[in-house]
N, C-alpha and C positions, 0 to 999 in steps of 0.2 A: 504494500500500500504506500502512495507517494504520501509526503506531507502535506502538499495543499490539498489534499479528499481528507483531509483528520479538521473536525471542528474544536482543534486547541488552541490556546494562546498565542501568541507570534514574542520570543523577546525581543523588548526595545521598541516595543510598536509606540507612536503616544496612542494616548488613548484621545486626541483630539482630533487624529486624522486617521481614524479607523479603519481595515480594509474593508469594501465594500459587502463582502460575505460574510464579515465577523459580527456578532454584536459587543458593545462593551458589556463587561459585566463588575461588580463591585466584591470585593471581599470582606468578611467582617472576623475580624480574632477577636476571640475572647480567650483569656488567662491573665497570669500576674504583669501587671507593667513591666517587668523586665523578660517574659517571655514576648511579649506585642512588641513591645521594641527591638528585640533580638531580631524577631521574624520579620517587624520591618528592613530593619539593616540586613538581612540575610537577603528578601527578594530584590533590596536597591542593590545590591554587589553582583548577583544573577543578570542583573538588567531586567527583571519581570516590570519591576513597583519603580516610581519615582519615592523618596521622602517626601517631598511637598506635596504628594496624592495624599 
């Protein structure tokens, strides 16, 4: 199976200029502030997340 037939993420995409076939969608964590914050700085270093999202 190629990658663009998979409806996942793209990293590095913004999320302002979406591809045409993707929808954006939102994440929400829940745990202790320093797991949320981990998990933030872990998906900004992947290229998934911006910080400022």
């Amino acid at each position: 199976m190629r990658g663009e037939d998979l409806d996942t993420p793209i990293l590095n995409q913004s999320p302002e200029n979406p591809s045409p076939k993707r929808e954006p969608i939102k994440h929400l964590l829940i745990g202790s502030p320093k797991a949320v914050t981990n998990t933030i700085h872990f998906l900004q270093v992947i290229g998934y997340a911006n910080i400022k999202d």
